[in-house]
C-alpha positions in Angstrom: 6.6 -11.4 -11.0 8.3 -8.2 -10.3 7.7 -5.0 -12.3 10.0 -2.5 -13.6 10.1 -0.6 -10.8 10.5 -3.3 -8.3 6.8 -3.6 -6.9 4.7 -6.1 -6.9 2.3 -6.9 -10.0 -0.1 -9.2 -7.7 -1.6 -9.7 -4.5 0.0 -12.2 -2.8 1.8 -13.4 0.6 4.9 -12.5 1.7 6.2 -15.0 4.6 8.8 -13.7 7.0 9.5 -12.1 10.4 9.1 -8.6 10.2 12.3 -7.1 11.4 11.2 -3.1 11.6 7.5 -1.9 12.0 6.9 1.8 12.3 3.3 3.0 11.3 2.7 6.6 10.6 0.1 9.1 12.4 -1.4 12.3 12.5 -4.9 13.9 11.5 -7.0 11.9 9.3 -4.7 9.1 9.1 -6.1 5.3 10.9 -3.8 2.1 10.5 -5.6 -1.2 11.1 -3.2 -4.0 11.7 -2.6 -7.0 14.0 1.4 -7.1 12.8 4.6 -6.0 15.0 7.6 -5.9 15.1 9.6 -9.0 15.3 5.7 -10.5 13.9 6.1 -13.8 11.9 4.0 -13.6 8.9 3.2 -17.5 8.5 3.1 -18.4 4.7 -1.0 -19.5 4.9 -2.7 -16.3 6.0 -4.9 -13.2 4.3 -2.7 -11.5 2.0 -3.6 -8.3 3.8 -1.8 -7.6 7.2 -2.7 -4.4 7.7 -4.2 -1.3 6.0 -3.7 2.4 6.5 -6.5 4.5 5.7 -6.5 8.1 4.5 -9.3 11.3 5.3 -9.9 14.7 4.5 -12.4 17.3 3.8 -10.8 16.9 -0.2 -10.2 14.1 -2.1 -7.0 16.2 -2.5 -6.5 16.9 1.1 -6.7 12.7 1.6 -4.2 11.7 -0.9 -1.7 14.5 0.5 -2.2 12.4 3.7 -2.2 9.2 2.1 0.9 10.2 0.1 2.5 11.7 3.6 1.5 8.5 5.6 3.0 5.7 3.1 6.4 7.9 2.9 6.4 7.5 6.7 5.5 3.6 6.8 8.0 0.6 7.5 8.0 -2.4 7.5 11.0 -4.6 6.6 12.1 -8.1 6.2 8.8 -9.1 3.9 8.1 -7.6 1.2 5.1 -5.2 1.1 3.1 -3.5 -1.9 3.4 0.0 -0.4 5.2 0.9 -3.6 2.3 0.0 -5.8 0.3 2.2 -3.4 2.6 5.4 -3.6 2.9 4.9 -7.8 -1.4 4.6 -7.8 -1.0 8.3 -5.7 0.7 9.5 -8.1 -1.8 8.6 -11.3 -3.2 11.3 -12.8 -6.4 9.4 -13.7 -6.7 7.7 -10.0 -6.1 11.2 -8.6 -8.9 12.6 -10.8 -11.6 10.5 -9.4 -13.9 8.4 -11.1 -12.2 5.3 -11.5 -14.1 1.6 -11.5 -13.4 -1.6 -9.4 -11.2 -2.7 -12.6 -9.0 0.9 -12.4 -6.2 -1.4 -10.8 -6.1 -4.7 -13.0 -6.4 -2.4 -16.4 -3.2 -0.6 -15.2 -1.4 -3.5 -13.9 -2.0 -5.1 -17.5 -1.0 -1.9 -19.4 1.6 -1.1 -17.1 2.8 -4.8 -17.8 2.3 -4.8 -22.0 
């Protein structure tokens, strides 16, 4: 179920060869993956084929990288929730800190009413 802006609403897998896989760099910034490119993402497999992982001496200065890295990922032929990411970057009440375990499904659901 796709919303408005395209991204995905849910956490779930994406099958498919991955056709283009660049991952981005640079202080602070650690990708974890086991993915590549020409990688065939079976359909029965962990949602979660990789994850990039942002630090900083801020909370600010790590979601500048965060924000950086995510522009500077690719990964084509499947579809990825790097979108969903880049829009929660951009959330004044994410940026601000604070938020609980439920931050994500609350927003989902609003963003979805």
């Amino acid at each position: 179920m796709p919303h408005q802006c395209g991204r995905p609403v849910y956490f779930r897998s994406f099958a498919g060869r991955i056709t283009l896989y660049h991952t981005p760099g640079g202080p602070g910034i650690r990708v974890d993956s086991h993915v590549y490119q020409n990688y065939y993402v079976p359909p029965y497999y962990d949602s979660m084929i990789g994850k990039v992982i942002a630090h900083g001496d801020t909370r600010e200065q790590a979601i500048a990288r965060l924000k950086t890295a995510l522009s500077e990922m690719v990964v084509e032929g499947i579809k990825t929730n790097i979108p969903l990411h880049q829009e929660l970057l951009h959330d004044a009440a994410f940026v601000q800190g604070g938020a609980s375990i439920h931050y994500l499904e609350q927003k989902l659901a609003k963003d979805k009413g």
